[in-house]
N, C-alpha and C positions, 0 to 999 in steps of 0.2 A: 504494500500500500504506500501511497506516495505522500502521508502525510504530513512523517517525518520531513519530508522537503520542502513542502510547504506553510511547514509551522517556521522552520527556520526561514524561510525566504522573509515571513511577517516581522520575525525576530530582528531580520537584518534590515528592513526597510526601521523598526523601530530604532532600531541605533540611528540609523541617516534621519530618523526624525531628531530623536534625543540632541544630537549635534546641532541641527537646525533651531531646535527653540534654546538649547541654551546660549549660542549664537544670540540668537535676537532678544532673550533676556538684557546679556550682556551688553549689548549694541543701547538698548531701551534706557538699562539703569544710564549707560555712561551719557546720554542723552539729557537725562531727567537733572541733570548735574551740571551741564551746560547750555541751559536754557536762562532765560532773563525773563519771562513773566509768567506770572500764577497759570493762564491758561497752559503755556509752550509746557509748563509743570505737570498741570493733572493731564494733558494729552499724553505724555510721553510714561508715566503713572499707568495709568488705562492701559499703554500698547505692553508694559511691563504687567501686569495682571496679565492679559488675555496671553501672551506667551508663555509665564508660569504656567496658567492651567494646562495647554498645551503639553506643557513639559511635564507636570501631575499626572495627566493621559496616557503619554508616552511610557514614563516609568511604569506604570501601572500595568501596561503595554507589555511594558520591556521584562515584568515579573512575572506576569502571566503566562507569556509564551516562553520564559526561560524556565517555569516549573515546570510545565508541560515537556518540554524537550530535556532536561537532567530524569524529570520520572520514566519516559521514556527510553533515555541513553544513557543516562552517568547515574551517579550516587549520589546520595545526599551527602555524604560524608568526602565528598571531594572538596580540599579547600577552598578552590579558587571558584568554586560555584557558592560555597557559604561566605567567601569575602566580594565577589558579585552582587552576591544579593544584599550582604549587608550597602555594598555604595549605591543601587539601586533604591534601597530606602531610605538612605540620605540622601539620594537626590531628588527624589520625591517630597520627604520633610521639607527641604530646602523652598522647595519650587510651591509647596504648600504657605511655606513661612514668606516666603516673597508675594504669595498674590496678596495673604493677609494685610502685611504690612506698607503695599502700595496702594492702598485704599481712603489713604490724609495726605494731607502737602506735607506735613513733616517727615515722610521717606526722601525728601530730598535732601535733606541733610544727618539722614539715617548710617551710620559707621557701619554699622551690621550688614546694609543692603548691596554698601562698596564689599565687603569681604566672600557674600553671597555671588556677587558680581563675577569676580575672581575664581571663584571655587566648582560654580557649575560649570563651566567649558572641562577646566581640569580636570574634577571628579568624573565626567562623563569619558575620560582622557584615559583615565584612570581607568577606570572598570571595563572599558573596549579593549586596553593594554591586556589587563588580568584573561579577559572573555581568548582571550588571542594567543595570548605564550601560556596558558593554563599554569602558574607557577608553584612551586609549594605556598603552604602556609606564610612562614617568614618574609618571602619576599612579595608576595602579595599585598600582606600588611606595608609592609616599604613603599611599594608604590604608591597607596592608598595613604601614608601618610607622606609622601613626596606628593601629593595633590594638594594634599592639608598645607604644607608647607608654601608651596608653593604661591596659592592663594593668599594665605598670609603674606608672606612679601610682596605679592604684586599690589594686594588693598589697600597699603602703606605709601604705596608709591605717590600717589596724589587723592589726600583727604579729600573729602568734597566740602566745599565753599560752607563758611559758617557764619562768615560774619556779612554773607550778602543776603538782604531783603529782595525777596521776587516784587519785580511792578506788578500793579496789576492789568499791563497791559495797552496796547494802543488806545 
């Protein structure tokens, strides 16, 4: 039966999803940070929501057809399938915790949302790495906290704007 091939085909269009909305997450937040007035704000807010959920979907996506295909072909007991899934549900939490929190103007000057920003491209970066070289345990965790890391320095690299008041516009 051909459905092994076809679960994975879904599996692998959800990564090219997964990429895609953490992409325009990222694209959205860095947006919402470089705008000058309260509208050019909650727009760019809105297109940051609507790609989170996106990305909620995707994950959701991406765990559904990944049980399906380990119960079918691997073990539970395979690391790099239980450290998958664990970044799977962090990317998910993540993209949960980002629609919540672009839902006020004060995400614009949210520290959290810059480090979220950074984190989802990577962790998705991350667990397609892991999905890919299947690694043990230890180095699985390594990568997965070289996303962590990684994020963390790049959030750092330029805070967003704190002591600017948005106009309110034309």
């Amino acid at each position: 039966m051909p459905w092994f091939g076809i679960l994975l085909y879904f599996h692998l269009l959800a990564v090219a999803a997964a990429f895609f909305f953490t992409a325009y997450v990222h694209w959205s937040l860095e947006r919402v940070w470089e705008v000058r007035t309260t509208a050019d704000a909650l727009a760019a807010l809105r297109l940051t929501a609507r790609a989170s959920t996106g990305l909620l979907w995707t994950s959701l996506a991406l765990i559904a057809t990944g049980a399906w295909l380990t119960q079918t072909a691997f073990a539970w007991t395979t690391p790099w399938i239980d450290l998958s899934l664990l970044g799977l549900i962090a990317l998910a939490a993540l993209a949960a915790i980002a629609r919540a929190r672009c839902t006020h103007l004060t995400a614009a000057r949210d520290p959290f949302l810059r480090a979220v920003a950074a984190l989802l491209p990577l962790l998705t970066l991350g667990v397609t790495l892991i999905m890919i070289l299947k690694p043990a345990a230890l180095a699985g965790a390594i990568i997965l906290m070289a996303a962590a890391g990684g994020a963390l320095l790049l959030s750092r690299r330029r805070a967003p704007v704190r002591d600017r008041t948005l106009s309110p516009g034309p």
